[in-house]
C-alpha positions as CSV (number, residue, x, y, z in Angstrom):
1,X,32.1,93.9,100.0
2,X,30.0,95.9,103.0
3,X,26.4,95.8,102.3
4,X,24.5,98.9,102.6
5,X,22.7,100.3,105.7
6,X,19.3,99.5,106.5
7,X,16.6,102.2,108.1
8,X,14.4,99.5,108.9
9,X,14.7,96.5,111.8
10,X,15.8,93.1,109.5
11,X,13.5,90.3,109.9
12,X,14.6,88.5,112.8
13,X,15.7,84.8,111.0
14,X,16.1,81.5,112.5
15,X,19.7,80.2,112.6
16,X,20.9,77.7,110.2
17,X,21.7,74.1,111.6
18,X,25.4,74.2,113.5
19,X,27.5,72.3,111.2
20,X,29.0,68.5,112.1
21,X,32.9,68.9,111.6
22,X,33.0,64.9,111.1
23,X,30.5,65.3,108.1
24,X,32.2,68.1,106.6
25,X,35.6,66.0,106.9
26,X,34.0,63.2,105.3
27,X,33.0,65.2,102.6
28,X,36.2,67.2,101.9
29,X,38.0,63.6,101.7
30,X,35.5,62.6,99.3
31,X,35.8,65.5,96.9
32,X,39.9,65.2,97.1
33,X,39.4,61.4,96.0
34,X,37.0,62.6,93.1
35,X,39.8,65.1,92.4
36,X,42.6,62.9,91.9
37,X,40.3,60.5,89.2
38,X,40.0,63.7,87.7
39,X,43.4,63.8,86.9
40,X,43.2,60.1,85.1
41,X,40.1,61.2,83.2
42,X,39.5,63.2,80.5
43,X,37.0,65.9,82.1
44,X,36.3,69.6,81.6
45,X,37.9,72.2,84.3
46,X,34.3,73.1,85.5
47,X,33.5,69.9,86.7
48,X,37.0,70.1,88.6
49,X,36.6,73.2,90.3
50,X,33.1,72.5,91.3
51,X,34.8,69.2,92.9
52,X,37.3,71.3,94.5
53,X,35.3,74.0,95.7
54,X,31.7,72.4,96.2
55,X,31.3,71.9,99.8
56,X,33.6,74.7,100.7
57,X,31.4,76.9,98.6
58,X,28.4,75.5,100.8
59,X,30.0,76.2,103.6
60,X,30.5,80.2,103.0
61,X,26.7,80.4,101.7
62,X,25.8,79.1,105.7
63,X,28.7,81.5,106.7
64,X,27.2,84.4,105.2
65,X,23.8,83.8,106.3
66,X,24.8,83.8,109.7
67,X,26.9,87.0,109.1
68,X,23.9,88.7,108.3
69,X,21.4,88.1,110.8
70,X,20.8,90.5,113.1
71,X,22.4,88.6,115.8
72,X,25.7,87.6,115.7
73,X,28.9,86.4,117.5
74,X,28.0,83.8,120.1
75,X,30.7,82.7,122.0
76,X,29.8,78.8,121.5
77,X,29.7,79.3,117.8
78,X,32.5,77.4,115.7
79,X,33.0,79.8,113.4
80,X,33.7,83.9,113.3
81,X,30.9,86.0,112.4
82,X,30.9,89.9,111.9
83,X,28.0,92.1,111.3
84,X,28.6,92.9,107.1
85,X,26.1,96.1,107.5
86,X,28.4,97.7,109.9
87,X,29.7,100.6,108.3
88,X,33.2,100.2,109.6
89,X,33.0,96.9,108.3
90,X,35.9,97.5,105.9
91,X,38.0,98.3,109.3
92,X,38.3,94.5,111.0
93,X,40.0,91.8,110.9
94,X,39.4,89.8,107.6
95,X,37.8,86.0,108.5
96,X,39.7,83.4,106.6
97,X,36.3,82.9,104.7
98,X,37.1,86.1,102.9
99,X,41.1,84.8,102.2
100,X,42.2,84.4,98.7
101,X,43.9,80.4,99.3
102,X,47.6,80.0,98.2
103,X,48.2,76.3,95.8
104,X,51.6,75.0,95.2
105,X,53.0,77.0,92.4
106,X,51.3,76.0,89.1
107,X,54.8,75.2,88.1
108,X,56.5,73.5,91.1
109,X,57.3,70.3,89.2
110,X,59.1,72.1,86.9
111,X,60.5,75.5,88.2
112,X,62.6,78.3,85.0
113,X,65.6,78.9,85.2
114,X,65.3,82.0,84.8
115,X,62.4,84.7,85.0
116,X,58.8,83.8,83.4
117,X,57.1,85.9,81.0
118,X,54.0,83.7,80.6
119,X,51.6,81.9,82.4
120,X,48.0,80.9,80.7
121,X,45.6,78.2,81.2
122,X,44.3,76.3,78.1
123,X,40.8,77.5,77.4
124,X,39.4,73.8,77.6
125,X,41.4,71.6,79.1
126,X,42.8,71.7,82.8
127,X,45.9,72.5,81.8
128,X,48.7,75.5,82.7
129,X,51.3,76.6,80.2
130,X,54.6,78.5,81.3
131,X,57.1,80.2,79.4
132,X,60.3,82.2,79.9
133,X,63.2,83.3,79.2
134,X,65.2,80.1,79.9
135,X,63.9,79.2,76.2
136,X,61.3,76.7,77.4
137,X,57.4,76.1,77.0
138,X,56.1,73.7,79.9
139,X,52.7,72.3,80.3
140,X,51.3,71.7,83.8
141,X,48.0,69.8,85.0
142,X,46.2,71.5,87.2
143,X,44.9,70.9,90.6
144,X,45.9,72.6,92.9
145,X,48.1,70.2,94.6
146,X,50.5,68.4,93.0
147,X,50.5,70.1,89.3
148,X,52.2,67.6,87.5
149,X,54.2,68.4,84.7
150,X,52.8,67.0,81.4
151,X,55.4,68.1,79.1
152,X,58.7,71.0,78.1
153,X,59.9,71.5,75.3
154,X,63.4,73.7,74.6
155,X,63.5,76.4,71.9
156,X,66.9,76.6,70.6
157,X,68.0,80.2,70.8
158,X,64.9,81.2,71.6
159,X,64.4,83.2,74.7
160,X,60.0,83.4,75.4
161,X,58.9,86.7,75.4
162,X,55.7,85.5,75.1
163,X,53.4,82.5,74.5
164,X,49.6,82.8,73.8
165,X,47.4,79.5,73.0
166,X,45.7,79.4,69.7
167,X,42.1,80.1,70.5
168,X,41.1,76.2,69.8
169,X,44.0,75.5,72.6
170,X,45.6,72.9,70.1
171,X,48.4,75.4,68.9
172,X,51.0,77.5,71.5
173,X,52.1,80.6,69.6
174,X,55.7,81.8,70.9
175,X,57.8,85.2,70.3
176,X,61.4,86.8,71.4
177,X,62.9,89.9,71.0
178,X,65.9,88.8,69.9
179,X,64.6,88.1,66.1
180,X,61.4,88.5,64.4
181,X,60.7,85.0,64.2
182,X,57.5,83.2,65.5
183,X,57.8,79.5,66.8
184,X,54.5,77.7,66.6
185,X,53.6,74.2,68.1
186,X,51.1,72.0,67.0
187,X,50.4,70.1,70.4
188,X,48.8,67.2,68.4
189,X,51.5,66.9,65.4
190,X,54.2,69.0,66.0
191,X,54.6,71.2,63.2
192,X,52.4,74.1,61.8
193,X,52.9,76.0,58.6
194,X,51.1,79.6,59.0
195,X,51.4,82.9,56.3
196,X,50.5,86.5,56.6
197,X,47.2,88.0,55.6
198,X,47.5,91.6,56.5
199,X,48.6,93.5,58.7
200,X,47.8,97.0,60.1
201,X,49.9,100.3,61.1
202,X,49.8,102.6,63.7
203,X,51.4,106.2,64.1
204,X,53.6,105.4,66.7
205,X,55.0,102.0,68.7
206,X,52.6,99.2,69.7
207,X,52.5,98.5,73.4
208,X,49.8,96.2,73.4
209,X,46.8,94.4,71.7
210,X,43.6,93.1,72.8
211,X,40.6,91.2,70.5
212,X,37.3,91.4,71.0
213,X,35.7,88.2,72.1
214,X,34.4,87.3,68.5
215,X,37.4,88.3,66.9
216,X,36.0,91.0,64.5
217,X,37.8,94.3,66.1
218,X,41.2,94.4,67.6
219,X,42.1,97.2,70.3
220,X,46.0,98.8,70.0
221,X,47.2,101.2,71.7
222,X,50.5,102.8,71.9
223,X,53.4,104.1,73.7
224,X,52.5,107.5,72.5
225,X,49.4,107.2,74.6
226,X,46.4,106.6,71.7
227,X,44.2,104.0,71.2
228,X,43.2,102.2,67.9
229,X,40.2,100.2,67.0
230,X,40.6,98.1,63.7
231,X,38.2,95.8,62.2
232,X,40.0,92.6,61.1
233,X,38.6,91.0,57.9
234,X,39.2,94.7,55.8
235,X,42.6,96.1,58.1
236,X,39.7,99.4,58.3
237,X,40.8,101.3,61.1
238,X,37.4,102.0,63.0
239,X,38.2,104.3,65.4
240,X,40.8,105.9,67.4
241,X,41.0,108.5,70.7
242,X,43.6,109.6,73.2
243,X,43.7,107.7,76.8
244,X,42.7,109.9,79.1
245,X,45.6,111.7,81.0
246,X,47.8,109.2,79.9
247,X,51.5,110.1,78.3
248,X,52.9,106.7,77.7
249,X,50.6,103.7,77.1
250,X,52.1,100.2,78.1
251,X,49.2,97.5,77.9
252,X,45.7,96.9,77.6
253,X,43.1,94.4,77.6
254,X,39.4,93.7,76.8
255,X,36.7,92.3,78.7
256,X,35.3,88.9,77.2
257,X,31.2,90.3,77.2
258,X,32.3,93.4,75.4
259,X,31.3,95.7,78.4
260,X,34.5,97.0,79.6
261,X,38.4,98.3,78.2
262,X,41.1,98.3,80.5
263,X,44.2,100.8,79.2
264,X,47.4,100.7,81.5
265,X,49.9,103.7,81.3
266,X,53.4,104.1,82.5
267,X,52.7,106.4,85.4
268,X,50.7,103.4,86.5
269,X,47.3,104.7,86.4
270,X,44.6,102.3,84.5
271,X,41.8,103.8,82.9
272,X,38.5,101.4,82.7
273,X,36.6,102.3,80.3
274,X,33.1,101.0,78.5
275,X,34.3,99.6,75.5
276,X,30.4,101.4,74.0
277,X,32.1,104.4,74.6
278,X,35.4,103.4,73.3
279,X,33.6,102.7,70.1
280,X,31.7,106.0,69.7
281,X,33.0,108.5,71.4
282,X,36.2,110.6,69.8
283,X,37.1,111.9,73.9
284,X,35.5,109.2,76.2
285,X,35.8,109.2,80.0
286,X,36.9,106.4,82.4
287,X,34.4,104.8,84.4
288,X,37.5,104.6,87.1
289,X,40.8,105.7,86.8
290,X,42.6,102.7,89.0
291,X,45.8,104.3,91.0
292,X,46.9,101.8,93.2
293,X,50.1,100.8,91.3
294,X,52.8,103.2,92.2
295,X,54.7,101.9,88.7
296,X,54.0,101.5,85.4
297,X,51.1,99.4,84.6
298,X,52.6,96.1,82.7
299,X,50.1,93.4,82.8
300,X,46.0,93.5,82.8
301,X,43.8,90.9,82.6
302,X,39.3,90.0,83.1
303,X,38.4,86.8,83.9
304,X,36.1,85.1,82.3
305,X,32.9,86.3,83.4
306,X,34.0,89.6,83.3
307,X,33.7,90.4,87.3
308,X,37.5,90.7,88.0
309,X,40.9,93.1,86.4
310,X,43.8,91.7,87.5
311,X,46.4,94.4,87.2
312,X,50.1,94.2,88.1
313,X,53.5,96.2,87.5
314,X,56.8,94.2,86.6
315,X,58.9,97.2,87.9
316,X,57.9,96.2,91.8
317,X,57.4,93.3,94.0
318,X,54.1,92.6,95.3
319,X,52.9,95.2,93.1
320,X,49.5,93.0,91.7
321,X,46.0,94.1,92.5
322,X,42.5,92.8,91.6
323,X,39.7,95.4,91.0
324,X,36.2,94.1,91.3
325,X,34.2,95.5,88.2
326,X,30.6,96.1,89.1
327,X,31.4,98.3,92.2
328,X,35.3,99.7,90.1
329,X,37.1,98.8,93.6
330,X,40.0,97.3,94.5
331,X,40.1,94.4,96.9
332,X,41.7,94.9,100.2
333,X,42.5,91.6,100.5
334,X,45.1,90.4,98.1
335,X,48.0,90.3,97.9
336,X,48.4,90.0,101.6
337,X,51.1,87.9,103.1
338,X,53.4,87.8,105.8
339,X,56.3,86.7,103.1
340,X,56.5,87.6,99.5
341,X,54.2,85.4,97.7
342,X,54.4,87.1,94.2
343,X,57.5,89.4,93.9
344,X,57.5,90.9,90.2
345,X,54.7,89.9,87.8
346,X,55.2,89.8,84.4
347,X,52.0,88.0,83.0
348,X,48.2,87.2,84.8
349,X,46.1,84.8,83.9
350,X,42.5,83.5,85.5
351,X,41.3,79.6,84.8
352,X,38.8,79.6,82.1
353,X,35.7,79.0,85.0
354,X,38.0,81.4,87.4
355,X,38.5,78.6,90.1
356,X,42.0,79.7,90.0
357,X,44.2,82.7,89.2
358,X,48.2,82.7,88.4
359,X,51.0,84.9,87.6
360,X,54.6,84.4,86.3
361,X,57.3,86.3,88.3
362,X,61.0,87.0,87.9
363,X,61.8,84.0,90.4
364,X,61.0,81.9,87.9
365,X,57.7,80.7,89.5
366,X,53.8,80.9,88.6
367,X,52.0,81.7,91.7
368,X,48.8,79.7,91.9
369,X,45.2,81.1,93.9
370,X,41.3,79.6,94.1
């Protein structure tokens, strides 16, 4: 993102050291070594990603500095630098520093055979679970190179139109719309026995759900274009208001520090919203109404740390875009591609430290970013 103008001169500031290519080879080939222990150990995904993007990470913090002194571009320099105060910034040519980097797809040991409807990654463990209409669950380890496939299991009549992990990761949670059956699997025993508790209506049909990050509140909303707030211990429904502008809801999805409510409509428009104001307010107004989807609005998703939406449309190709919360714009940036990378989306999903980010597509593929 362009950093503001300054009236005054910038303190002039020495130049860091030019970097040593051999060094920095010598420490990429080091981290991919620690990376492929990894996948023999049992180690948390943060400690992965940091392998994987540590010196490269390093490397962009030196970039940037260069980038904004207040000289830049020398001919004998390595590396491109551009002047980031420049107003017209937003107007050049993108350096690959600022590049979202292509993986094999998440799935490529293993591609459907038909068109996904899922792609998450387990909330602990480096792990990647597809799912799709071919009536099979698959479960990939992730690292960005090889992905190798752990394990798939085939659901007999069964065609996935959606998997979720359990919130403890241990259980994958599976529907279809050709009954009304749920098929859960215990990934430690292999069977589960679950019952209903309760359940709660709405005045019209449910086009999607979202929990608060401690559980206690769910957020529906509806084709008819409202929005419900329950509380889930008492089935009380807390609050409800209209989505602004919008005539037919189709998803929606809440931030994981409470701050922000994302409601997707079919005209493709998606309302941000402070989920404060959701709460309180009987007519609350968008912090942004997104419009860069020219079809209706499918698939939302934060990352964890709340600085990212992912938003895409299942109706078009290429039609996925990441809005970057604290300024409410959209990156120029992705997708960009000389070929079709991610053709029609029907499920996001970011890694639970957001060193990667993946999609299922009607190829049969998941996409996989850092």
């Amino acid at each position: 993102l362009p950093v503001a103008d300054h009236k005054k001169t910038a303190t002039k500031r020495s130049r860091p050291p030019r970097l040593d290519p051999e060094e920095e080879e010598q420490l990429r080939q080091q981290n991919l070594k620690r990376v492929a222990v990894l996948g023999e150990e049992d180690d948390s995904v943060k400690r992965l990603e940091t392998l994987v993007f540590g010196a490269e990470e390093e490397l962009l913090e030196r970039l940037v500095e260069v980038m904004l002194a207040p000289d830049f571009i020398h001919k004998s320099d390595p590396l491109e630098m551009v002047d980031m105060r420049h107003r017209y910034r937003r107007n050049l040519m993108k350096g690959e520093a600022e590049s979202m980097k292509k993986c094999l797809h998440a799935n490529s040991a293993r591609p459907s055979e038909d068109k996904l409807t899922t792609v998450q990654f387990h909330p602990s463990a480096q792990v990647v679970m597809t799912a799709g209409i071919d009536q099979s669950v698959s479960l990939f380890q992730v690292d960005g190179k090889t992905n190798p496939k752990i394990q798939s299991i085939h659901l007999e009549r069964f065609p996935v139109h959606k998997a979720q992990f359990s919130q403890d990761g241990e259980t994958v949670i599976a529907t279809s719309l050709r009954n009304k059956m749920f098929y859960l699997y215990d990934m430690m025993e292999g069977r589960v026995t679950n019952e209903v508790v309760r359940s709660m209506k709405i005045n019209g049909d449910v086009s999607g759900v979202a929990f608060s990050r401690d559980g206690s509140k769910v957020f529906v909303n509806s084709e008819e274009g409202e929005v419900y707030v329950w509380d889930t211990r008492s089935s009380r429904c807390l609050h409800r208001f209209t989505d602004d502008g919008c005539v037919k809801g189709t998803s929606i999805a809440a931030s994981l520090n409470g701050r922000y409510l994302a409601c997707g409509s079919q005209a493709g428009v998606v309302n941000i919203y402070s989920q404060e104001a959701c709460l309180n307010s009987s007519n609350p107004k968008p912090l942004r109404a997104v419009m860069n989807l020219l079809t209706s609005a499918t698939s939302l998703r934060f990352n964890p740390t709340s600085e990212i939406l992912a938003i895409a449309s299942r109706v078009e190709d290429e039609a996925v875009r990441l809005v970057h919360l604290s300024s409410l714009t959209v990156f120029s940036n992705f997708p960009i591609a000389k070929r079709k990378v991610a053709y029609r989306a029907s499920c996001l999903d970011f890694s639970p430290h957001s060193g990667f980010f993946s999609l299922a597509n009607n190829k049969g593929h998941a996409p996989l970013f850092r």
